[in-house]
C-alpha positions as CSV (number, residue, x, y, z in Angstrom):
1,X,-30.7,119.2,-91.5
2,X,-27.3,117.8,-90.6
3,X,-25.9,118.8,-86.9
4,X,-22.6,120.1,-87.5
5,X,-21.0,117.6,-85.3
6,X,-22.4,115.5,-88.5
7,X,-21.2,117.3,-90.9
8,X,-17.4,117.8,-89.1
9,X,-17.7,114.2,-89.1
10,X,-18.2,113.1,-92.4
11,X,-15.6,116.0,-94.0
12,X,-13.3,114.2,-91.6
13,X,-14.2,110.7,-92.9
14,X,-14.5,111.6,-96.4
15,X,-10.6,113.5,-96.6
16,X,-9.6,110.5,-94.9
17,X,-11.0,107.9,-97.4
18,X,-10.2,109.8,-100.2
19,X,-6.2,111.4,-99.7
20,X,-4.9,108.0,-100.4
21,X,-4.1,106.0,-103.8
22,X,-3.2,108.7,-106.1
23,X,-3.7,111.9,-104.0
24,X,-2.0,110.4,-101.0
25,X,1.5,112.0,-102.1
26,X,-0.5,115.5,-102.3
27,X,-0.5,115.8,-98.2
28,X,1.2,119.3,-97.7
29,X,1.6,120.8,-101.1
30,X,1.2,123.5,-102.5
31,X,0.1,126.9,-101.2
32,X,2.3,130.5,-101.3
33,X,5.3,130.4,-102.9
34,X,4.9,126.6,-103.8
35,X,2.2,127.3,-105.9
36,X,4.2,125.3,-108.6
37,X,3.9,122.1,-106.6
38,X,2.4,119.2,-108.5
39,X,-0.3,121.6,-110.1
40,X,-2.1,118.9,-112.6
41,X,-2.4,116.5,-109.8
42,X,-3.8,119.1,-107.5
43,X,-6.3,120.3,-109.4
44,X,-7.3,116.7,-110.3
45,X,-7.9,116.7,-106.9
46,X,-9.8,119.9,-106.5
47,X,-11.9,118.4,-109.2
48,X,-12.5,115.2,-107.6
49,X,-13.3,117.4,-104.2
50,X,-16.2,118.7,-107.1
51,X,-17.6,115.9,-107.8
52,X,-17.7,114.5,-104.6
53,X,-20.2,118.1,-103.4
54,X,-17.3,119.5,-101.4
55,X,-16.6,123.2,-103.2
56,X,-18.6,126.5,-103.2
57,X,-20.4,125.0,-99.6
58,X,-21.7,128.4,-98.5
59,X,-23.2,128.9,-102.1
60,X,-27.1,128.4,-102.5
61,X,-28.4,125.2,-103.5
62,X,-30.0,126.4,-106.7
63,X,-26.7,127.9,-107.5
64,X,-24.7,124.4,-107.0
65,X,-23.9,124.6,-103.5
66,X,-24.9,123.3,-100.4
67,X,-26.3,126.1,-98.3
68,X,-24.2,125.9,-95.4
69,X,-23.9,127.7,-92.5
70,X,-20.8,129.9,-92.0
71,X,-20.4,127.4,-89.0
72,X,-20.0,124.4,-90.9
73,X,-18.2,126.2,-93.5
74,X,-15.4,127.6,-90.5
75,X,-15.3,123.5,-89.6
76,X,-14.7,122.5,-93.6
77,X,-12.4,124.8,-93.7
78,X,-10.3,123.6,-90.2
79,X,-10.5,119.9,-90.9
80,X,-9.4,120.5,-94.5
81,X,-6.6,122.1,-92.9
82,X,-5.7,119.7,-90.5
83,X,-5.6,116.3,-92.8
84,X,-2.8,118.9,-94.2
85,X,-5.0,118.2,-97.7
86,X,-3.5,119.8,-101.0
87,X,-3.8,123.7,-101.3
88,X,-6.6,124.5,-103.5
89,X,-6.0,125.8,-107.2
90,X,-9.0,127.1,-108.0
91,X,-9.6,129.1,-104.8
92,X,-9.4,132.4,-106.8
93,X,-12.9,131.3,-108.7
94,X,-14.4,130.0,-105.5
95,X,-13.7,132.1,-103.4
96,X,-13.4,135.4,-104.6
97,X,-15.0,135.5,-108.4
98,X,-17.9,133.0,-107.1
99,X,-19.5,135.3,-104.0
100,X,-18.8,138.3,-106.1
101,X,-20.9,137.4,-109.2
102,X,-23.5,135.7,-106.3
103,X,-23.8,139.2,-104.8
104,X,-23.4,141.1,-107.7
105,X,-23.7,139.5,-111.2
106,X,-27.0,139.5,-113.3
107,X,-28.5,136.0,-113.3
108,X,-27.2,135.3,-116.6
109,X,-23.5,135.7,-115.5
110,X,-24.3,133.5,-112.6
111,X,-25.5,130.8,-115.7
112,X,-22.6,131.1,-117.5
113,X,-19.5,131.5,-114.7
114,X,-21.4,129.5,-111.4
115,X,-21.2,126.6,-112.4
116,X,-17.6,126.3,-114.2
117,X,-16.4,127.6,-110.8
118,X,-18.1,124.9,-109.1
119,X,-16.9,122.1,-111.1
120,X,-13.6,123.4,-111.5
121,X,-13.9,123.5,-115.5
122,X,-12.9,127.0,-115.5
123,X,-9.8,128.3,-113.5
124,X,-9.7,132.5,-112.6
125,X,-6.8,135.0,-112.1
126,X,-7.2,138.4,-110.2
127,X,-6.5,141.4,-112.6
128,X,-5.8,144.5,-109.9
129,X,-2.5,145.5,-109.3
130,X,-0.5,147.4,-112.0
131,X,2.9,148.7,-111.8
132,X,1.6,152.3,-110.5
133,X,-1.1,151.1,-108.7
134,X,-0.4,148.0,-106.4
135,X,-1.8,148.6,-102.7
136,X,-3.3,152.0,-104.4
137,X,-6.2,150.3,-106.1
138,X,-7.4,153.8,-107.4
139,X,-4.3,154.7,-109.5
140,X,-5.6,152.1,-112.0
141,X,-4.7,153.3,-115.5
142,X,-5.5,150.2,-117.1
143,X,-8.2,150.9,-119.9
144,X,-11.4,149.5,-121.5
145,X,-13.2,151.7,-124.2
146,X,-16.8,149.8,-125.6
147,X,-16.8,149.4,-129.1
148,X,-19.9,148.1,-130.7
149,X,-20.5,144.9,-128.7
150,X,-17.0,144.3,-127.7
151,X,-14.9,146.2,-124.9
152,X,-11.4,147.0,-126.0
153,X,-8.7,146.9,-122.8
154,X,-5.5,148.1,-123.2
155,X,-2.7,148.5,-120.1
156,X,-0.9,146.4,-117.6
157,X,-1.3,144.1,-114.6
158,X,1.4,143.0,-112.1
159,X,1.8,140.6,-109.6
160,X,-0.9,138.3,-110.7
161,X,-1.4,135.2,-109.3
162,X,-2.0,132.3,-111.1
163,X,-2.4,133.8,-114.4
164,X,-0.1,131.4,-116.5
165,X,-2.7,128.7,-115.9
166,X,-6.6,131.0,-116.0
167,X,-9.0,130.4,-118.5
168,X,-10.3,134.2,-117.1
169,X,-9.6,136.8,-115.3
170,X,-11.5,140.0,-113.6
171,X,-10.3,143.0,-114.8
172,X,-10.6,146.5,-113.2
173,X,-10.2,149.0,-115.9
174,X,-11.0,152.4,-116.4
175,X,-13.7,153.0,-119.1
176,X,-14.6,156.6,-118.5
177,X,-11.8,158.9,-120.2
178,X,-11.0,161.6,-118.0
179,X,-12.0,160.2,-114.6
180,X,-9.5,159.7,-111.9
181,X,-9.1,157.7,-108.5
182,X,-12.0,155.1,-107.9
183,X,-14.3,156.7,-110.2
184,X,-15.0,155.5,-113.5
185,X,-14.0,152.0,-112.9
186,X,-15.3,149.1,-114.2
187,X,-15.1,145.1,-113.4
188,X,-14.6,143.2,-116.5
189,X,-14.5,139.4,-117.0
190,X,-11.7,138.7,-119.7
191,X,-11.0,135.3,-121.6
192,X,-8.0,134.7,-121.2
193,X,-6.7,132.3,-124.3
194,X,-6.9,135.3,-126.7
195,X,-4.0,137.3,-128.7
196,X,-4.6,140.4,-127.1
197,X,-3.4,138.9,-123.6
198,X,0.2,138.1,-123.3
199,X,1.7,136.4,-119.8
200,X,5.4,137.0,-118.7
201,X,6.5,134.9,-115.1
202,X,7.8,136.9,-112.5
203,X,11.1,135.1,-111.0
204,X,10.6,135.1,-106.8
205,X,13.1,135.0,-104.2
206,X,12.5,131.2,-103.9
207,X,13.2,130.9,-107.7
208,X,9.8,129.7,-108.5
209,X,6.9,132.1,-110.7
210,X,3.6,131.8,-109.3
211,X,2.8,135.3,-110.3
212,X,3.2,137.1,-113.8
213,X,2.4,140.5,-115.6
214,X,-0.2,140.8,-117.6
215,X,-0.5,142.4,-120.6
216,X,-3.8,143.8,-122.8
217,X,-3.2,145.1,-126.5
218,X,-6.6,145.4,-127.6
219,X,-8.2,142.3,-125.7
220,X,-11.7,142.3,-126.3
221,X,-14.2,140.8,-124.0
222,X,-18.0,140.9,-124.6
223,X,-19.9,144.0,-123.5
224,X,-22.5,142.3,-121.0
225,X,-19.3,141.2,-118.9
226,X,-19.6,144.3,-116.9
227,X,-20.2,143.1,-113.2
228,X,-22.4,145.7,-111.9
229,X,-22.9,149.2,-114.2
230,X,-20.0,150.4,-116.2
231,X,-18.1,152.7,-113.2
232,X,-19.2,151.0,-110.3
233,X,-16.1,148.7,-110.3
234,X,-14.7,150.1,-107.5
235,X,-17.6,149.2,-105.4
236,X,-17.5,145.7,-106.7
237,X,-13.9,145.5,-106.1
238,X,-14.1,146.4,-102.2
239,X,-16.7,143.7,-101.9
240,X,-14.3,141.2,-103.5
241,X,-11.7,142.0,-101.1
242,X,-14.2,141.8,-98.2
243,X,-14.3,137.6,-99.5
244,X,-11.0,137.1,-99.9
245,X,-10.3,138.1,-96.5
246,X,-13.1,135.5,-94.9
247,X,-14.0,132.2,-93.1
248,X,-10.9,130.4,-95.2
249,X,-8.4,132.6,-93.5
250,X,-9.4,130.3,-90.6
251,X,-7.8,127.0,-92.8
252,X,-4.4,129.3,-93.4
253,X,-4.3,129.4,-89.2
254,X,-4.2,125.8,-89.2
255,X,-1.6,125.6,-91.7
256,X,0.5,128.5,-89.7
257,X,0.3,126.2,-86.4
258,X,1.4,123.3,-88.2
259,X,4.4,125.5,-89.1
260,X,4.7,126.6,-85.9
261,X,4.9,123.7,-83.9
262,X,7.4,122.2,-86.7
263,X,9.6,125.3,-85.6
264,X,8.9,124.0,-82.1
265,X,10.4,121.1,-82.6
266,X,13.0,122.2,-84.6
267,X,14.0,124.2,-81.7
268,X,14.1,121.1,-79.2
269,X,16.1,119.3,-81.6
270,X,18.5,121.8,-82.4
271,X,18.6,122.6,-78.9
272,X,17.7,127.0,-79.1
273,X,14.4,126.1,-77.4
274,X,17.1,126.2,-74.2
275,X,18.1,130.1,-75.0
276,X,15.4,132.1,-73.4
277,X,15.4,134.8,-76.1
278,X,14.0,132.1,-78.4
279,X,11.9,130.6,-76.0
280,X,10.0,133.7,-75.4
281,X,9.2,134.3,-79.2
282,X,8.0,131.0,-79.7
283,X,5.4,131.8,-76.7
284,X,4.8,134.9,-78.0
285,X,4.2,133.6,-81.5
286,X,1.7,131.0,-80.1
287,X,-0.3,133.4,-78.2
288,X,-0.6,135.8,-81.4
289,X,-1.8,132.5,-83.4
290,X,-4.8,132.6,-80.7
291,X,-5.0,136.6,-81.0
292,X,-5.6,135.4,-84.8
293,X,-8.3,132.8,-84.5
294,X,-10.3,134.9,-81.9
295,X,-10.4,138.0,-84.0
296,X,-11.2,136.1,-86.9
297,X,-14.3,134.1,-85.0
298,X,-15.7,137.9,-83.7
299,X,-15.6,139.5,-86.9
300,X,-17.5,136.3,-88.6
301,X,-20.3,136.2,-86.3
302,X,-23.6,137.7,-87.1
303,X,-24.0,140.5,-84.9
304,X,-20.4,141.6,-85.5
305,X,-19.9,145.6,-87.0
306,X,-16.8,144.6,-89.7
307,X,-15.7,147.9,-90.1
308,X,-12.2,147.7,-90.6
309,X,-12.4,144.2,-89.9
310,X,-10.9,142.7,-92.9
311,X,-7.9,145.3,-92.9
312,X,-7.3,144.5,-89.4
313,X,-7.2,140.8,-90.4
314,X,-5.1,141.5,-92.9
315,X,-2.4,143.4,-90.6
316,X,-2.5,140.6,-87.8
317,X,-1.7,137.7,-90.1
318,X,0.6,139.0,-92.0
319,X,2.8,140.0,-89.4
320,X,2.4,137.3,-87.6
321,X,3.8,135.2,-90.6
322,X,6.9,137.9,-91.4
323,X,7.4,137.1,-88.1
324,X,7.4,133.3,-88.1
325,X,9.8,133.4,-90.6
326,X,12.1,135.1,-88.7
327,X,11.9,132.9,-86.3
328,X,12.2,129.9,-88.2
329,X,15.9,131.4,-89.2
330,X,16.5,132.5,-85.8
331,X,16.2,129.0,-84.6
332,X,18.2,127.3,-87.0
333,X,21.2,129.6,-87.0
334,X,24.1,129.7,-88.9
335,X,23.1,127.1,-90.7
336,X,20.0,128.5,-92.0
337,X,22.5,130.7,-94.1
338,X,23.8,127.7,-96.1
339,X,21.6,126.2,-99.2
340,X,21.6,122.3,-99.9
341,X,23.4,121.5,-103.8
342,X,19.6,121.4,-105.4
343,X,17.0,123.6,-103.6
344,X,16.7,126.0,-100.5
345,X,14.9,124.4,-97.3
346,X,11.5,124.7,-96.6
347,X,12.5,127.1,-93.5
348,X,14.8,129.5,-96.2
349,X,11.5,129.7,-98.4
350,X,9.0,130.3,-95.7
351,X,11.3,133.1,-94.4
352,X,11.6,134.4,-98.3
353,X,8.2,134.6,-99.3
354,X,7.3,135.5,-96.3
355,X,9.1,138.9,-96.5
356,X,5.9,139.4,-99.1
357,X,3.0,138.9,-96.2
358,X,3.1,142.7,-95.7
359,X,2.6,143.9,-99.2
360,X,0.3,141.6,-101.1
361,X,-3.4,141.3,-101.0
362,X,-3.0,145.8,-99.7
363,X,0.3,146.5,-98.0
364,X,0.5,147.3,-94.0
365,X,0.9,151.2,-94.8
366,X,-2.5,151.1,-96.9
367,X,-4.4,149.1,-94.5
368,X,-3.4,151.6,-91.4
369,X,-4.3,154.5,-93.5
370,X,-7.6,152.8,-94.2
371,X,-8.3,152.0,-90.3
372,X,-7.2,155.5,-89.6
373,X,-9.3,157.3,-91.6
374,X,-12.5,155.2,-92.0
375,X,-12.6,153.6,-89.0
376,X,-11.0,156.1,-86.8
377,X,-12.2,159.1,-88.3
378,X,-8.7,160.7,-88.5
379,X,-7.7,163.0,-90.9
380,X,-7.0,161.9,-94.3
381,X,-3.4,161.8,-95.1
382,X,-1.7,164.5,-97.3
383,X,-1.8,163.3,-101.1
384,X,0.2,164.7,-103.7
C-alpha cells in the first residue's frame, strides 16, 4: 500500500511533469466566474488527468477508482491546489453526480454513468434551483409525469452552472401531482442534447455566462433514470449536497491563500499595508483562512458527528471570500473604481462575483435557519 508521503510525492512529481508543453499556459485558470477561461484546453487537460488514473481517487477500484483514503485524497486535493493547476471542468460529475449514484444508484446506473464520469466522456450540470425555489430547495415546481417508459418533465431551472456545455443533467422534479414541500420529489438523470431542453446564458456582473436557465417542454428521459424510488429525491438531493460540500473544499482554501497573500503584496506595494485599519483585516483575514482549514479537517475525520457540518462550512467560507473581496478593493483604493479599455482586473472580478459567495450552493439565511432548527433544536421559523 502506498504511504501517503508516497503518494503526496508522486501527485507532486506527476503535476510537475505534466503542466508543461501544451497545458503549461493553463496554470491559474479557470474557476468561479472565469469559468469561460480556455474551456477546450482544460478539459483536454482533465482528460489527460483521466488517463493518467488521477480522477474519482476516493472511488472503489472495481468502480474505476483508486480506493484512497480521505487522507490522500485531502493531499491530492492541496497539491493540486498549490502547482495552481487548471480548475477542473468536469467536477460536477466527479464530485457530486459520481458519489451520489455510488451511494445511491442501482448497479446498472453505476454501468452506464461511472465510468463516463471517470474518463471525462460525459460532462454533468446540476438541475436544482428554479426561479421560486433557489436556496428553498422544497418549492420545486418543476415537473415529471411517467408516461409509458418515458418520464415527461416540464418547468424551469435557474442559475445552472455549466449547462451550455453538459451532455446531462440531474434533475429534481416533482412527479407526484398534489404533493408539496420535499415530498414527492424525484432525481432524474436528463440527456441533455434533446429538443425538449433549451439553454439561455445568464450575463454576470463580470460580463461573462457561466450559468444559464434551463428550460424542459416535454423532455423525456428514460424511466429507470430515477436515482433512488420515485419521491425520495429529496433524500438523494441532501446527500448530494453533503459531497459537494467535502474534502475538495480543502483545494478552494489553497486557492483563497494564494489570493490572499497576492492581496498582501498588493498591499506592500501600494503601500496600505502601512494604514493599520488594513493591516488588521489582512491578519484577521489570515487567521479566519486557518479557522477554515481546521473546521474543515474536524468535520472530515472519522469520529466526527457532521450535523450541521456542511452548512457551517458553507457560512464560514463564503464570508470569508465576500470578505476578501472587499478587501482586495479596500487595498487598492481609488483606483480599484477605474476599469482598463478591455477587461476589469482580476481584483474588480474577485470582488464581483464574490458578492455571489453568500447565495449560491444555499444562501447564508437558509443555512442559519437550518443550524437553528436541526442542529440547535430551536423553533422552526414562521412560514407563510
Amino acid at each position: 500500500m502506498t504511504s501517503d508521503a508516497e503518494f503526496c510525492a508522486e501527485i507532486r512529481d506527476w503535476l510537475a511533469e505534466n503542466l508543461a508543453g501544451e497545458f503549461a499556459d493553463l496554470r491559474g485558470t479557470g474557476g468561479p466566474g472565469r469559468e469561460h477561461e480556455f474551456f477546450e484546453q482544460r478539459l483536454a487537460w482533465d482528460r489527460h488527468l483521466a488517463a493518467a488514473g488521477w480522477t474519482c481517487l476516493g472511488w472503489p477500484a472495481e468502480c474505476g477508482g483508486r480506493g484512497a483514503s480521505v487522507r490522500q485524497q485531502v493531499i491530492f486535493h492541496e497539491e493540486y491546489a498549490k502547482a495552481d493547476a487548471p480548475a477542473r471542468v468536469s467536477h460536477v460529475g466527479e464530485e457530486l453526480l459520481g458519489p451520489t449514484l455510488l451511494a445511491f444508484g442501482t448497479e446498472e446506473q453505476k454501468r452506464r454513468f461511472l465510468p463516463g464520469v471517470r474518463s471525462v466522456g460525459e460532462l454533468w450540470c446540476q438541475g436544482y434551483s428554479e426561479p421560486g425555489a433557489g436556496s428553498d430547495l422544497a418549492a420545486v415546481a418543476t415537473t415529471a409525469r411517467l408516461d409509458g417508459d418515458k418520464w415527461v418533465i416540464n418547468g424551469q431551472k435557474i442559475w445552472t452552472s455549466l449547462a451550455h456545455v453538459a451532455d446531462w443533467c440531474f434533475v429534481i422534479a416533482r412527479t407526484e401531482r398534489g404533493s408539496t414541500r420535499h415530498h414527492g420529489l424525484s432525481y432524474l438523470l436528463v440527456p441533455m442534447n434533446q429538443p425538449g431542453i433549451e439553454v439561455r446564458p445568464i450575463e454576470q456582473l463580470t460580463g461573462t455566462s457561466e450559468f444559464n436557465e434551463v428550460f424542459f417542454d416535454d423532455a423525456v428521459t428514460d424511466a429507470d433514470l430515477v436515482v433512488g424510488a420515485p419521491g425520495e429525491g429529496w433524500r438523494i438531493a441532501m446527500g448530494t449536497l453533503t459531497f459537494e460540500r467535502g474534502i475538495s473544499t480543502l483545494g478552494q482554501q489553497i486557492r483563497f491563500a494564494r489570493e490572499l497573500a497576492d492581496i498582501e503584496a498588493l498591499a506592500r506595494r501600494t503601500g496600505a499595508a502601512e494604514d493599520p485599519l488594513i493591516a488588521d483585516r489582512l491578519d484577521r483575514a489570515w487567521v479566519g483562512l486557518r479557522v477554515l482549514r481546521a473546521h474543515a479537517l474536524r468535520t472530515m475525520s472519522e469520529d466526527a458527528d457532521d450535523a450541521g457540518g456542511a452548512s457551517v462550512s458553507k457560512l464560514l467560507w463564503a464570508n470569508w471570500h465576500r470578505g476578501l473581496g472587499e478587501l482586495a478593493m479596500a487595498v487598492q483604493g481609488a483606483a480599484g473604481l477605474v476599469t482598463g479599455d478591455d477587461d476589469m482586473t482580476a481584483w474588480q472580478r474577485l470582488y464581483l462575483f464574490s458578492r455571489a459567495d453568500t447565495i449560491y450552493g444555499g444562501s447564508n439565511e437558509v443555512q442559519r435557519n437550518i443550524i437553528a432548527e436541526r442542529v440547535l433544536g430551536l423553533p422552526r421559523e414562521a412560514r407563510p
